[in-house]
N, C-alpha and C positions, 0 to 999 in steps of 0.2 A: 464563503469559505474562508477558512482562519487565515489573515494574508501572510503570518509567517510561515504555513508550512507552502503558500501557493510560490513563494519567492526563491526556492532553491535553486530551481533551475535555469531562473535568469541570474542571477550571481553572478556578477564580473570577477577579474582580475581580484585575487587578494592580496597583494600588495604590489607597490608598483617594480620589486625586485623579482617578483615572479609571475608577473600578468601573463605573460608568453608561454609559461611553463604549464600553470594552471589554465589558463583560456586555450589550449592545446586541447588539456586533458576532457574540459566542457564541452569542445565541440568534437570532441569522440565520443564523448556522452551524448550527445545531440544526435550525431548521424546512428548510432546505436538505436536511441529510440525514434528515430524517423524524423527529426523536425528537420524542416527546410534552413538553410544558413545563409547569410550575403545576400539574397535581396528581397524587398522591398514590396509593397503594393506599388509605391510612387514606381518604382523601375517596372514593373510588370505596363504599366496604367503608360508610359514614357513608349513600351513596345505593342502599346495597341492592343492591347491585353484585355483592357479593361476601357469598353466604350463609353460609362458615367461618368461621370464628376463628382458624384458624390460620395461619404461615405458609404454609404449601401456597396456591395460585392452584390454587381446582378447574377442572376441565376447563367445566364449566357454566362461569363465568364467561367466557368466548370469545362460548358461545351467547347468554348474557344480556345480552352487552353488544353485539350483534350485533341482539338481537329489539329493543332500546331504545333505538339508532341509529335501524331502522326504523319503529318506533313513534310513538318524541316529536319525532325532529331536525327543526328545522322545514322543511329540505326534502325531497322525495321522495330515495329510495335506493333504487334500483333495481340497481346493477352491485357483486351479492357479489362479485366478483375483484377489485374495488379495497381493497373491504373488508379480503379475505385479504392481500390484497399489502403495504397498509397495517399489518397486525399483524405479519407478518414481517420487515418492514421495523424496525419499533419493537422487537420482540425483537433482530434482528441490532445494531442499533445501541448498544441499551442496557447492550450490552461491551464497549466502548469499546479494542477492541479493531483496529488497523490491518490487520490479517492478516484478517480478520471486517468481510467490506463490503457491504451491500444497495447494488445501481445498478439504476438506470429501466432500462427498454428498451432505448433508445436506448445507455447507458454501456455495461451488459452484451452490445450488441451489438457495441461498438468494442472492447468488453473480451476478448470470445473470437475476434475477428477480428486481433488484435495476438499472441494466443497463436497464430495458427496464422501468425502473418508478413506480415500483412498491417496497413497503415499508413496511417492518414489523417491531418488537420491537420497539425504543422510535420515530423512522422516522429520520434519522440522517442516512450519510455514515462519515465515516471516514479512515483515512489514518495515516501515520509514522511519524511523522514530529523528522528534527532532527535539535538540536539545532548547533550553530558551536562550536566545543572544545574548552576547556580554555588550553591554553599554558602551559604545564610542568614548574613546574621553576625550573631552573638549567640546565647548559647542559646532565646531564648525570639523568636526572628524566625522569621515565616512564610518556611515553604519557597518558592520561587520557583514559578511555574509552569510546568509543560514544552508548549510550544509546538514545534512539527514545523516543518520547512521543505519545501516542496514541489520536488522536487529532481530532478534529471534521473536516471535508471538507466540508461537506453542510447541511444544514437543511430544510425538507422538508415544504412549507406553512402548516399552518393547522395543524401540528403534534403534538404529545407532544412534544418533542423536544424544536419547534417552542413557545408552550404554556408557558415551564418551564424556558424559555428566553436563551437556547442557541443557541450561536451563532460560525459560522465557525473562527478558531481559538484558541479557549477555547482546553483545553487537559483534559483528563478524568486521576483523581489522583486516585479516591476511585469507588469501583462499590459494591453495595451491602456488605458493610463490608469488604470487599479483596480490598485490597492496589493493584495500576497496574503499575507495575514496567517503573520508570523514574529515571533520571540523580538529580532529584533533592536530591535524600536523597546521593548519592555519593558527589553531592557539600556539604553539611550542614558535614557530616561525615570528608571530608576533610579539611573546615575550622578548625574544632574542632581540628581534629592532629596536626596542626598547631600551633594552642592555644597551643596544649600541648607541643610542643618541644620546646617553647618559655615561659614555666611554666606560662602560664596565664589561665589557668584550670588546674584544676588537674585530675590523674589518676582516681579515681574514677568517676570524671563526664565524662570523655570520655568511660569508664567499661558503665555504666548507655546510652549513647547513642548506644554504638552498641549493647548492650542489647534490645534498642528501636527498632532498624536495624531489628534484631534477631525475635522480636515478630510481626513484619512491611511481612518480608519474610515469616514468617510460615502461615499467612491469607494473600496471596497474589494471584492475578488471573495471569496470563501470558498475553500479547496482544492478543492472539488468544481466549483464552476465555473469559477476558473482549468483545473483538469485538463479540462474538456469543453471548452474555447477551443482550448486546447493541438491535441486529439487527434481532435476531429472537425471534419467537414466537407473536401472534399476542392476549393472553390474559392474565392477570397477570400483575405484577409492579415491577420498579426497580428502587433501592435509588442510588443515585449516585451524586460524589462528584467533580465540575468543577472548573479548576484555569482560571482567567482573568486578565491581568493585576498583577500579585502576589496575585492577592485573592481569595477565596477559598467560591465555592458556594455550599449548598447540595439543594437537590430537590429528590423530589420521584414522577416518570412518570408510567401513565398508558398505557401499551403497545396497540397497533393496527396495521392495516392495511391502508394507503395511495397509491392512485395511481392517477399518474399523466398525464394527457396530453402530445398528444407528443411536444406542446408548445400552446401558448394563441395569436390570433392574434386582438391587438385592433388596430383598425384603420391602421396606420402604422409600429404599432412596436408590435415586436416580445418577450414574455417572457417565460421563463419556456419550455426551446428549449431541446429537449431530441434526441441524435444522436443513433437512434436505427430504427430495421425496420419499411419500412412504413413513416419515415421522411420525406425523399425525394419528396415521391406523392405527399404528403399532402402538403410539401413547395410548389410545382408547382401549386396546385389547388389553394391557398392561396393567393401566392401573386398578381394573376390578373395582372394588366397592373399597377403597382404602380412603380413608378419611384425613391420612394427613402423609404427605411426601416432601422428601427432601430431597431437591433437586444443585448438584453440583453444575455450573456453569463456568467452571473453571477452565483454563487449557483451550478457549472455543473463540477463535477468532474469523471462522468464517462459516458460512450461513446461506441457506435461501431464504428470503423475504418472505414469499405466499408461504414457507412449508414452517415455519416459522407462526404466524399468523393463523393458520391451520391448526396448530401444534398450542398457541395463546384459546383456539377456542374449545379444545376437548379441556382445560385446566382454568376457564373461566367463563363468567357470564355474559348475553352478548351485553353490548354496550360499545360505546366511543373509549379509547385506551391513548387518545393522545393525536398529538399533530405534526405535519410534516411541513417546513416551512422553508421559503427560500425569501432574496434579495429582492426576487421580483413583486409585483401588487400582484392581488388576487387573492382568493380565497384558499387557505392552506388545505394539505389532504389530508384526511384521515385515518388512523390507524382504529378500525374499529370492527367487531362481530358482530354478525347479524342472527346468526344459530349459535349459543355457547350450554356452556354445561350450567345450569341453575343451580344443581348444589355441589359447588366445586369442592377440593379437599384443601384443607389447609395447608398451605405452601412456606419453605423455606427453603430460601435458595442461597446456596455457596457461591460467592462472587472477589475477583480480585482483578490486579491489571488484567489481567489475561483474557477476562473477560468484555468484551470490544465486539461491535458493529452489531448485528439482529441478537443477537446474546443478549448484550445491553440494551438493547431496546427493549427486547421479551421481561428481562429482569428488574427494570424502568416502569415499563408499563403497570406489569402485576403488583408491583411495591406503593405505586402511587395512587391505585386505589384502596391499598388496605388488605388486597390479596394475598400480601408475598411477605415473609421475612427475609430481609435482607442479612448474612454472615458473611464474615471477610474484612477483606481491604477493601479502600478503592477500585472501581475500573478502571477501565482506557480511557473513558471521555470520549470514545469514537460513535458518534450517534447520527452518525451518515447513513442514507439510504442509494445505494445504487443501483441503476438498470444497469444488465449486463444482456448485450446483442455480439449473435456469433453473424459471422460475414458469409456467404456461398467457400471461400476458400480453406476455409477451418480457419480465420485469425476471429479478434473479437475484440470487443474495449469494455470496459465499463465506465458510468458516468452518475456523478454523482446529482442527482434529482430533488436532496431536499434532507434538511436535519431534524431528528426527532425530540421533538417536548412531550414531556409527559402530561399527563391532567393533573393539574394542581390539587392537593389536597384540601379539603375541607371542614 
């Protein structure tokens, strides 16, 4: 996994005039998304927690620390499923990995409810997006730290969203009064240091910015509750503050409910394509006897895998379509049909950033054998594949299993 977007959430102190301030705001962000703070294996392993020596976490140690929850905590523990949900949650989290998400009930229910096209709060999904780091200066200067922007990936037709003129790309600064933690106030803060050890400001106006810092972090949301402002709730409004281009938009949206087709077929071409169940029929009953489609993949950054794959074999021949590959040895998996269509139709497909995760892989796939015309811009680069497990309590995580190469052409 790409190590700068895995490195956000360990991120120290960014500067040593506001470690406290910002390492505050981190470990609000951390209890937010479940991970454990202050101690240790060795502390755990120190309370008899943990009866190896070795690296290895035996399987006992689950049960141990489960019988000793029950035991000594001082209050009663009654509901082993929060228990479990809770360890999963701390294991998912602790790979700091974006692709790799433990969500509550509630998130995970907006979560698979947005995969199948279906759309609460402003009508918008969004996603991480991470800028590339500026270079240390000096050899011996601390690397910067990589902080994400919480960023729009699509907007639904019809929505508020759509209404209030945002568009994929835009990053959400402000939501409702709460500042949503990004890299820009660490650049503006470090210029300024700058200034000051070159006496082109002085101490007091750098006192007076991290002071600004200071009052910026105390009304501040985390990405996880900016993103649940965002996406649920289907009555009510929410003011919120977008940057474009360096410029800074406010708007106040009235929340609802949007749902969407599982795409639009006019004539020949395809919009508003949703890889989710039920795709696949629909493509087969759809396209008839038409000899060439033109399928838009624009706006589409979330997807099922099999309906997806499903959906690659009514629009191609079977065959191997590429590889899924990780860190580990062994043999990668395959993205391939075993029943496909033999005289498929000539494809061209609309693609841009927007287009990201089974999208681009579908769009990847079909181009790299010669299938597909590819129009547009670039994509996302997002060519992750995730299993997504829901829990007995309605929470769930996904994890990222393996990245897609296409089959080389020849």
């Amino acid at each position: 996994m790409n190590s700068t977007a895995k490195s956000f959430v360990a991120a120290g102190a960014i500067l040593g005039g506001t470690a406290a301030v910002l390492g505050g705001h981190w470990v609000r962000a951390g209890i937010d998304r479940g991970e454990a703070r202050g101690a240790s294996i060795a502390d755990l392993s120190r309370s008899n927690l943990v009866a190896s020596k070795t690296t290895d976490v035996p399987e006992d140690f689950f049960r141990e620390m489960v019988r000793l929850l029950k035991k000594e905590y001082v209050d009663p523990i009654t509901d082993d499923q929060k228990l479990a949900s809770g360890a999963v949650r701390g294991m998912i989290n602790s790979l700091n990995d974006p692709h790799s998400q433990f969500m509550g009930s509630q998130e995970f229910k907006t979560y698979l409810q947005m995969r199948q096209g279906e759309y609460e709060g402003i009508g918008a999904a969004f996603t991480l997006h991470f800028d590339p780091p500026p270079k240390p200066s000096g050899s011996n200067a601390t690397p910067p730290p990589v902080i994400p922007k919480l960023m729009v990936a699509s907007v639904v037709p019809g929505s508020a969203a759509e209404t209030a003129g945002l568009r994929p790309g835009d990053w959400i600064e402000w939501v409702d009064d709460h500042w949503v933690m990004n890299a820009k106030i660490y650049e503006e803060y470090e210029a300024a240091q700058k200034k000051a050890e070159k006496n082109e400001i002085t101490g007091d106006e750098l006192r007076d910015l991290r002071n600004s810092l200071r009052e910026r972090l105390d009304r501040s949301y985390t990405f996880l509750q900016a993103h649940e402002r965002l996406t649920q709730g289907r009555e009510g409004s929410v003011t919120l503050q977008y940057v474009r281009n360096d410029r800074a938009t406010e708007a106040t949206l009235q929340k609802g409910f949007w749902k969407l087709p599982l795409f639009d077929l006019q004539g020949s071409r395809i919009q508003s394509l949703i890889f989710t169940e039920g795709t696949a029929e629909s493509m087969r009953r759809a396209i008839g006897r038409h000899s060439e489609l033109t399928i838009d993949l624009r706006n589409n950054p979330l997807g099922d895998f099999e309906s997806m794959r499903q959906t690659l074999a009514v629009l191609a021949p079977a065959g191997t379509y590429g590889t899924f590959h990780t860190d580990r040895r062994g043999t990668p998996q395959t993205l391939s049909i075993e029943k496909g269509n033999p005289h498929p139709p000539k494809l061209t497909l609309i693609v841009d950033e927007t287009t990201r995760g089974v999208a681009e892989i579908f769009a990847l796939a079909l181009s790299s054998k010669g299938l597909a015309q590819l129009e547009g811009g670039p994509m996302a680069g997002d060519l992750t594949r995730s299993r997504i497990v829901q829990l007995p309590d309605g929470s769930g995580y996904t994890l990222a299993v393996g990245t897609y190469r296409p089959e080389e052409k020849r």
